[in-house]
C-alpha positions as CSV (number, residue, x, y, z in Angstrom):
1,X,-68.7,-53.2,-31.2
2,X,-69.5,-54.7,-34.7
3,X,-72.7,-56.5,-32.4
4,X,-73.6,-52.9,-31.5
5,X,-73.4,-51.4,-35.1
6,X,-75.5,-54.3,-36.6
7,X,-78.4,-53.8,-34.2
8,X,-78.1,-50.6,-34.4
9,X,-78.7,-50.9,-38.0
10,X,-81.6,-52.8,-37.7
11,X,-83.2,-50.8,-35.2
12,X,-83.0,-47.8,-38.0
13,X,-84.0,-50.2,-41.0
14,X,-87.6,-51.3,-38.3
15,X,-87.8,-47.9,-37.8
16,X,-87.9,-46.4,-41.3
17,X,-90.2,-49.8,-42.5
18,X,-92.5,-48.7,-39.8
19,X,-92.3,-45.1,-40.7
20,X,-92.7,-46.7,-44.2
21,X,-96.1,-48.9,-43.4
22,X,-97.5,-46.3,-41.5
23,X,-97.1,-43.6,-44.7
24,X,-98.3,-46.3,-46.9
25,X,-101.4,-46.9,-44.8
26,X,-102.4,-43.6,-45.4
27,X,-101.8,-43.2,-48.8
28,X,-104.3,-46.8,-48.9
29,X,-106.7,-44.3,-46.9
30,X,-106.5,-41.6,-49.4
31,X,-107.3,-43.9,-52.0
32,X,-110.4,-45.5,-50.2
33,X,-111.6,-42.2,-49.1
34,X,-111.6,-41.0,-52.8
35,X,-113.3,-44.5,-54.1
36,X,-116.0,-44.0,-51.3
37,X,-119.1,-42.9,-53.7
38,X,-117.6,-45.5,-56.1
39,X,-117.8,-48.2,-53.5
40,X,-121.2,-46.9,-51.8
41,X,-122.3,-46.4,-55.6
42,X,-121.5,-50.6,-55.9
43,X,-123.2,-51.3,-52.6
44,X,-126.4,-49.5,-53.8
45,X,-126.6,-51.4,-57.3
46,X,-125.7,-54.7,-54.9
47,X,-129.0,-54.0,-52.9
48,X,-131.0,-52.3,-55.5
49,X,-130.7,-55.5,-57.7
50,X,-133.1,-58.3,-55.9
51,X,-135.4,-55.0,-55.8
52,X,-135.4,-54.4,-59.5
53,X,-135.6,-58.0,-60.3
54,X,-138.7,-58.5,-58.2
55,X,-140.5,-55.3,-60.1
56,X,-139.8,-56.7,-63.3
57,X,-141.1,-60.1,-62.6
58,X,-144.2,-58.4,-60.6
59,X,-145.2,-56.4,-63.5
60,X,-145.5,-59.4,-65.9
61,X,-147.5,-61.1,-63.3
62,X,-149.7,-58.3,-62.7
63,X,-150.5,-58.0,-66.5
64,X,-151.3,-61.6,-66.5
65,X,-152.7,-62.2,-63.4
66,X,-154.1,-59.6,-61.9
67,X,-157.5,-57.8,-62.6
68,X,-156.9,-54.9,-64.8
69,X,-159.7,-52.7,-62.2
70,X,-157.0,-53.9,-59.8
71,X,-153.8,-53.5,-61.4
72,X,-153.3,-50.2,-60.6
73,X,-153.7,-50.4,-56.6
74,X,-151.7,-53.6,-56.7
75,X,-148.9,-51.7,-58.1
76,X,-149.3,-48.8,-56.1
77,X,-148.6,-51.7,-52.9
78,X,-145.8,-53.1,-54.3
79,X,-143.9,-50.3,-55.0
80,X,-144.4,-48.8,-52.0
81,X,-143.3,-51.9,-49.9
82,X,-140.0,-51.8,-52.4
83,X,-139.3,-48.0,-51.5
84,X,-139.3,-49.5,-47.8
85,X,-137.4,-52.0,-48.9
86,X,-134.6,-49.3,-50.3
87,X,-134.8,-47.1,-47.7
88,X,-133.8,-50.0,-45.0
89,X,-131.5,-51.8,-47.3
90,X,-129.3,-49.1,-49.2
91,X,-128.5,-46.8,-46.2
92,X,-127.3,-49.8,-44.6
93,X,-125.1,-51.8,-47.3
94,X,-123.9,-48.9,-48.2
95,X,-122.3,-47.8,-44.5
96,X,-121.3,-51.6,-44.3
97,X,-119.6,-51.7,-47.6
98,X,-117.3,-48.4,-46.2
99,X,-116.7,-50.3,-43.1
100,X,-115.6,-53.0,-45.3
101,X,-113.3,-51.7,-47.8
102,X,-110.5,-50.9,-45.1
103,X,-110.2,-54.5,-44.9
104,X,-110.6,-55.7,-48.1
105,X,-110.0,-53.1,-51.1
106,X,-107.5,-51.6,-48.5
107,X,-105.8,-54.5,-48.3
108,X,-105.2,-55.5,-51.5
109,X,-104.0,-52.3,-52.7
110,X,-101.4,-52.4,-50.0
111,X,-100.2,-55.5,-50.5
112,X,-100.0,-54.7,-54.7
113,X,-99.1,-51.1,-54.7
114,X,-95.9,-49.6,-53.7
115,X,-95.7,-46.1,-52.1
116,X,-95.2,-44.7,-55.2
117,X,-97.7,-46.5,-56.9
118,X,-100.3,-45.3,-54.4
119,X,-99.1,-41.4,-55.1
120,X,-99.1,-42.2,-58.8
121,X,-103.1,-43.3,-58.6
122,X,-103.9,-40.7,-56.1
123,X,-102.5,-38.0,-59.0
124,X,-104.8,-39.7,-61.5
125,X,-107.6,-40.0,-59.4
126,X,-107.6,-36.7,-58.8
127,X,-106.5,-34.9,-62.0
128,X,-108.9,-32.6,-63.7
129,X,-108.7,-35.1,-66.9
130,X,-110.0,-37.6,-65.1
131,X,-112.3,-35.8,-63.2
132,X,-114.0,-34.4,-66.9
133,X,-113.7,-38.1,-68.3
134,X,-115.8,-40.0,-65.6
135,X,-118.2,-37.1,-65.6
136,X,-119.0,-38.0,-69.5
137,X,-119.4,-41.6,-68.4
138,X,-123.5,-41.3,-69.2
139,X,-122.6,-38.9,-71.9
140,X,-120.3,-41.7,-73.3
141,X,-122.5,-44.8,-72.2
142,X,-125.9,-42.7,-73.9
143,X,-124.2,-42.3,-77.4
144,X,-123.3,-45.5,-77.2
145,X,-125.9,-47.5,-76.2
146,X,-128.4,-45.5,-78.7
147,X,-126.7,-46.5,-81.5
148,X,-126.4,-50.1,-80.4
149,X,-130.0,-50.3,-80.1
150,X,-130.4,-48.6,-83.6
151,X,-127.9,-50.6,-85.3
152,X,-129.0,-53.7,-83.9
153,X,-132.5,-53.4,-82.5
154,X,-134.1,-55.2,-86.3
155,X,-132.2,-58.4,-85.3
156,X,-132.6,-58.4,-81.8
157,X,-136.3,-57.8,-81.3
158,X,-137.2,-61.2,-83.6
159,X,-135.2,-62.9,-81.1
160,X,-136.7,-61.0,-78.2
161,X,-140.4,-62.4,-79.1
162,X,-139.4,-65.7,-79.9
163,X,-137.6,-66.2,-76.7
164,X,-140.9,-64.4,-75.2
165,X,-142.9,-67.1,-77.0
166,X,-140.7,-69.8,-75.8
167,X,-141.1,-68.8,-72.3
168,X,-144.9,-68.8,-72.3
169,X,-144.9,-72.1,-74.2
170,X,-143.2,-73.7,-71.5
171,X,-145.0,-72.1,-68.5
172,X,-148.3,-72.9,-69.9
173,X,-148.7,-69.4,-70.9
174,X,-151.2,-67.7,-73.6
175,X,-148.4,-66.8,-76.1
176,X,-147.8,-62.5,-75.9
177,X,-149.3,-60.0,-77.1
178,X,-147.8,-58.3,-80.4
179,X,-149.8,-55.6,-79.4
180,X,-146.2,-53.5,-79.5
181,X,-146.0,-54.9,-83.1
182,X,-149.7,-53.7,-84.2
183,X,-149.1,-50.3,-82.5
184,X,-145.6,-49.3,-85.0
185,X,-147.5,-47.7,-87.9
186,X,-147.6,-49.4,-91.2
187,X,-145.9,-48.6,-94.5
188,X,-147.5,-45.8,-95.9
189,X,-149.8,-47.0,-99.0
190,X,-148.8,-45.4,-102.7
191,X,-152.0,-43.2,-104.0
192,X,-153.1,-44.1,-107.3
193,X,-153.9,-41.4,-109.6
């Protein structure tokens, strides 16, 4: 009889960890589903990045290299071969990285997040606070940033053309421009009377 009891209790204890796992699972999915544009949003920066980086490093060469009658044409090609680039790329990482988070975001948070833990996040991902907070993210970042560059752009942009200088120096370069320099508008002059 005791033999009966026992597995009888365990059959209930399985039973209510399965019940347990399965209600777990799809608190996981709840989470996941309401990180999906945060996840697709990571995916996109993920593929947009060699993009960017190749723009950038196109545009010094085709102020250096390229025929100015030229330039423009040149430009017009490249950046329409990146837009085809993006449109391939993004759509796909993108669905891939949704595919993927099951298995890997899902899993984590499963195996560090109790039941409760998982309802707890769920209530703060989806409270009005925090809803209003992450939609002054650029707000936040914008303030921020401008004053960083105010405060700090006279001691950064020395540093900025000497490492610009150093650069060209050791590609063989013509050292740049300070066209950017001549253009800020000098000092106003005092008027003798």
């Amino acid at each position: 009889m005791k033999k009966f009891v026992v597995i009888a209790l365990l059959a209930l204890a399985s039973g209510a960890q399965a019940e347990s796992t399965a209600a777990k699972k799809e608190l996981v999915n709840k989470v996941l589903l309401l990180q999906q544009p945060a996840i697709e949003q990571a995916a996109q920066a993920l593929a947009e990045r060699p993009a960017a980086q190749m723009m950038q490093q196109a545009g010094m060469v085709l102020q250096s290299k390229v025929a100015a009658d030229k330039r423009e044409a040149v430009a017009k090609q490249i950046q329409a071969d990146v837009k085809q680039y993006v449109d391939e790329v993004v759509p796909l990482v993108r669905a891939r990285s949704v595919s993927l988070a099951p298995s890997t975001v899902g899993t984590l948070l499963d195996e560090k997040f109790t039941e409760d833990e998982l309802k707890q996040l769920i209530a703060i991902i989806e409270s009005p606070v925090n809803r209003k907070f992450l939609q002054m993210g650029g707000d936040m970042q914008k303030a921020l940033l401008d004053k960083l560059i105010e405060t700090t752009q006279s001691t950064i942009e020395p540093k900025i053309k000497a490492l610009e200088q150093a650069i060209s120096k050791h590609l063989g370069l013509p050292a740049p421009s300070n066209a950017a320099a001549s253009a800020k508008p000098a000092p106003a002059k005092a008027t003798s009377k």
